[in-house]
Structures are given as structure tokens and as C-alpha cells.
C-alpha positions in Angstrom: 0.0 0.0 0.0 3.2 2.6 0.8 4.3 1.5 -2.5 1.5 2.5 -3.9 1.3 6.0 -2.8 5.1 6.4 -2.9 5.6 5.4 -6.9 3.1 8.4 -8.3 5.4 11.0 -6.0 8.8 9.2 -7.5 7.8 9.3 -11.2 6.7 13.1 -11.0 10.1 14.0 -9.5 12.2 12.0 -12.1 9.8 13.7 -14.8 10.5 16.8 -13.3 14.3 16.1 -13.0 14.5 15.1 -16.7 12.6 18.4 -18.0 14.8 20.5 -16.0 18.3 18.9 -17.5 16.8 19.0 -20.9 15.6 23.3 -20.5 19.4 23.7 -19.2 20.5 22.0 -22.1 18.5 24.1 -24.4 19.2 27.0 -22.6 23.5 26.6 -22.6 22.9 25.7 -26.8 21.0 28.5 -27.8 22.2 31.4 -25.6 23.8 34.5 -27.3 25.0 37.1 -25.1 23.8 40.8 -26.2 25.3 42.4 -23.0 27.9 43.9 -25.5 31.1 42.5 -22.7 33.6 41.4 -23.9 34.5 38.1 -22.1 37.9 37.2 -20.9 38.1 34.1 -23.3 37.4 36.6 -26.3 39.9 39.0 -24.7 42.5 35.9 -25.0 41.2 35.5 -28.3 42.1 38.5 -29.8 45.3 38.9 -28.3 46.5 35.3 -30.0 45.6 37.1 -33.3 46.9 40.6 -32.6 49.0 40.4 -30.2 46.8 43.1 -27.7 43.1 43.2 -27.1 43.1 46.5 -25.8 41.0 48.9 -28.0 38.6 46.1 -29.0 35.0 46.8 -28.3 32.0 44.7 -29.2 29.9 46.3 -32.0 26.2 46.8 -31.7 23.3 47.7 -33.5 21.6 51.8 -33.0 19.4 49.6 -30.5 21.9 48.7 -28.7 21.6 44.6 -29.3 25.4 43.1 -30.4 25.7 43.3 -34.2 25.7 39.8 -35.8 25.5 38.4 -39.4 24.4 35.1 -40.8 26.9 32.5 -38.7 28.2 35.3 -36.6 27.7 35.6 -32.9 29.9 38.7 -32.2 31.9 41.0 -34.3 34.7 42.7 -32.5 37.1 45.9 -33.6 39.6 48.3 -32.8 38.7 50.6 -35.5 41.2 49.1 -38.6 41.4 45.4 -37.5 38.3 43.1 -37.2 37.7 39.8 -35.0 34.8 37.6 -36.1 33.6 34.9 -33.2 31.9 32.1 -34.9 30.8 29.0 -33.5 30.8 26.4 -36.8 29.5 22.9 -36.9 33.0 20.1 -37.5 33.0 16.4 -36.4 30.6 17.3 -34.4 27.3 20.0 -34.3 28.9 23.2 -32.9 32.3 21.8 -32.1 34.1 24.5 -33.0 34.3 28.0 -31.3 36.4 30.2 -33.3 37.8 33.5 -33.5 38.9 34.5 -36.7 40.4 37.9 -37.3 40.8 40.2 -40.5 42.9 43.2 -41.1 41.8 46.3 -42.8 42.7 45.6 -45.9 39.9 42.5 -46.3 42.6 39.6 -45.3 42.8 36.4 -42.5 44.8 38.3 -40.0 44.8 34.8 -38.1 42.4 32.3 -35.8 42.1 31.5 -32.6 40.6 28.3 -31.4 38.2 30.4 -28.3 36.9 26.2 -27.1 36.4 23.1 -29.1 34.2 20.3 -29.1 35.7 17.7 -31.7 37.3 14.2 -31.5 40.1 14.3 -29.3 43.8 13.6 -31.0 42.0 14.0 -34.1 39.8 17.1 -34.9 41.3 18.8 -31.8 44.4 19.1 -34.2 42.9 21.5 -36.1 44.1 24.1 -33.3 47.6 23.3 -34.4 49.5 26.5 -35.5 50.6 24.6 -38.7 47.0 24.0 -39.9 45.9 27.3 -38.9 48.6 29.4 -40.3 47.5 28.2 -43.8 44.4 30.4 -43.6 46.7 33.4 -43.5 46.6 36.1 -45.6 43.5 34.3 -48.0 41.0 36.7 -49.0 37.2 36.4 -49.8 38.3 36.0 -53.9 40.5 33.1 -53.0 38.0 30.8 -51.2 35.8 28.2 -53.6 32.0 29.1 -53.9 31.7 25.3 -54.3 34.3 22.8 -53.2 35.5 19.7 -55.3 37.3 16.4 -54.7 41.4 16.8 -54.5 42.7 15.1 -57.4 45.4 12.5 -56.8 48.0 14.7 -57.7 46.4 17.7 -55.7 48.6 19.9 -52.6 48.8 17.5 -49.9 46.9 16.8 -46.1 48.9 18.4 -43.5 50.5 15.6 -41.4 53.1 13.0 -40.9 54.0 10.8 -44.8 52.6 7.7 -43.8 49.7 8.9 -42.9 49.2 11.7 -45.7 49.2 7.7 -48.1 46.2 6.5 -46.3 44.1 9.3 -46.2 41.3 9.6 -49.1 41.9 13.4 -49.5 39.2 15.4 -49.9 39.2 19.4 -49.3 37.3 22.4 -50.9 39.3 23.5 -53.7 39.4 26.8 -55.9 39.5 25.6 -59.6 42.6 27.6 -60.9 44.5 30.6 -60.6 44.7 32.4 -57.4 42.7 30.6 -55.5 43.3 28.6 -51.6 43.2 25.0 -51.4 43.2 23.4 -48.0 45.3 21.3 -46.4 43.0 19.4 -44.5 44.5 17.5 -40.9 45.1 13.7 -41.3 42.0 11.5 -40.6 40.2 15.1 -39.3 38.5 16.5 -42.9 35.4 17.4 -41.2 37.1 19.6 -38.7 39.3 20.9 -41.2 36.8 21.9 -43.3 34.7 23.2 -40.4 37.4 26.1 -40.0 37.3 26.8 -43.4 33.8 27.2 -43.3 34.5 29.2 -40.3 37.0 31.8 -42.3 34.7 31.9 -45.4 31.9 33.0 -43.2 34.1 35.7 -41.3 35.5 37.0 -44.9 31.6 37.0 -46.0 30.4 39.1 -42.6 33.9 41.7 -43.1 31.8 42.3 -46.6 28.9 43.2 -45.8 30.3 45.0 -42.8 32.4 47.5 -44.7 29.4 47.4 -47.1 27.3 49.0 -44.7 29.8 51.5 -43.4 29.7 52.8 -47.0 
């Protein structure tokens, strides 16, 4: 009979449990901060790309909200240099939180890896300095509209030989002339091209940026 009248009073509190963990969980994957501060792991950010975050302020619409564009969370300047914080799907949904900054004159100033959520030892590689060096210096008119399959003979993976043999390459790739092909990390092409993504999107938002300040 205690059973009884026990169970009903045990099922609501697990139900209740659950709900709660799952709003919190919602809450931590959709929340975008629009107090316009910059946070101390932004502030470490943009210091890794520019050596100093002081002068750096958080841009914001005339109502005040943080400005954003399609992809971006934040946008973040000192009045000639730009930081970009994007949070871009890899391995895994929303596995990489990136800062990627861009000079005056419309080019990758550099990136810095703010928190990461791929697989370790293998998408967490793409924080390496020699993969994210490549990125560099490219511009919006040197990154593919539409990526391709590397050819055989294509600019090889970033990583040791022996493994560069047994990797089925496959990277976005600019047919001809000027444009960036990426050397994606060993066994980590989803990562890889999750920054990409990352730096095509940050080159897109300085566009429209400047285009608006026109």
C-alpha cells in the first residue's frame, strides 16, 4: 500500500528532473550574449591574433543589441582590425568555437581556437599553429563558392608521410589561378573543413560590414 502512494510522487520527481536537465541543455545551446562584454576568453582571443586586445569593443546595433550576421555571434574591432567569433559545426554540431580575425585591408589576420568540441587527438588538431597558419593572408576572392574532390595529384593533407598515403583526401578546392586550397588535418577533414567554413563566413560578414559602413 506505501508502495503505492510512494511510486506516483517518485515518477513526477524523475519527470521533473529530466525536463529540468533538458531546459538547461537548451538553454547553454541556444544562448547568445547581447550584453555587448567582452568576455575574458574573447579578450585571449584577440590577443593570440593581434597580439593586444586593448581597444577592442564589441559592435552593436543603434538599438543597442550586439551586431551579428548570418553564422556570426559577435563581431569585434579596434577601428582598422576586425575579429569575427563564430561557433561552426565540424566532427561534431557546434564543435568549433572560433575567433577569426581580419585586417583592414579585407585579409585572415589569423584564428584563434576560443573552445572546441571535436574528437580528441584528431579534430582537436585543427588548433595546431601549422594548420591554422595556412588560412593566412587568403581573402574572400581566394575561397571556392563550391568545393571539389582533390585530385590524386592535388597539394597534400597536413600531417606526418605515412599517414598523408592512407588518407582519401578530400578538401574544398578553388579551380585555378589564385585561388586557396586546403590542407586538411590527417583522418580530421570534417574539422578541417569546419574552420574553413569558419574563415569563409568571417570573410563574408567583413563584406557586408564594410558594405554597410559605406
Amino acid at each position: 500500500m506505501f508502495k503505492d502512494k510512494i511510486k506516483p510522487s517518485l515518477v513526477l520527481t524523475l519527470i521533473c528532473m529530466i525536463a529540468c536537465g533538458l531546459l538547461v541543455a537548451a538553454y547553454e545551446a541556444t544562448y547568445t550574449d547581447n550584453t555587448g562584454v567582452i568576455t575574458e576568453e574573447l579578450k585571449t582571443g584577440i590577443a593570440e591574433v593581434y597580439g593586444s586586445a586593448e581597444g577592442f569593443e564589441m559592435l552593436k546595433n543603434d538599438d543597442g543589441t550586439v551586431l551579428t550576421f548570418e553564422g556570426v555571434t559577435s563581431v569585434l574591432s579596434d577601428g582598422s582590425n576586425t575579429a569575427f567569433e563564430i561557433t561552426a559545426d565540424g566532427y561534431s554540431k557546434g564543435g568549433l568555437h572560433l575567433l577569426v580575425g581580419i585586417d583592414g585591408y579585407g585579409s585572415v589576420s589569423g584564428i584563434s581556437v576560443i573552445s572546441i568540441g571535436e574528437t580528441p587527438g584528431l579534430g582537436t588538431k585543427v588548433q595546431d599553429k601549422g594548420f591554422l597558419s595556412q588560412f593566412n593572408g587568403i581573402t574572400a576572392g581566394m575561397t571556392a563558392e563550391n568545393g571539389s574532390a582533390l585530385p590524386s595529384d592535388a597539394k597534400a593533407v597536413w600531417g606526418i608521410s605515412g599517414e598523408i598515403k592512407s588518407l582519401q583526401m578530400n578538401a574544398e578546392l578553388q579551380s585555378g589561378g589564385e585561388g586557396f586550397t586546403l590542407d586538411a588535418v590527417t583522418g580530421a577533414t570534417f574539422s578541417s573543413k569546419g574552420v574553413y567554413s569558419a574563415v569563409k563566413t568571417a570573410l563574408a560578414a567583413y563584406g557586408e560590414l564594410k558594405g554597410s559602413e559605406q
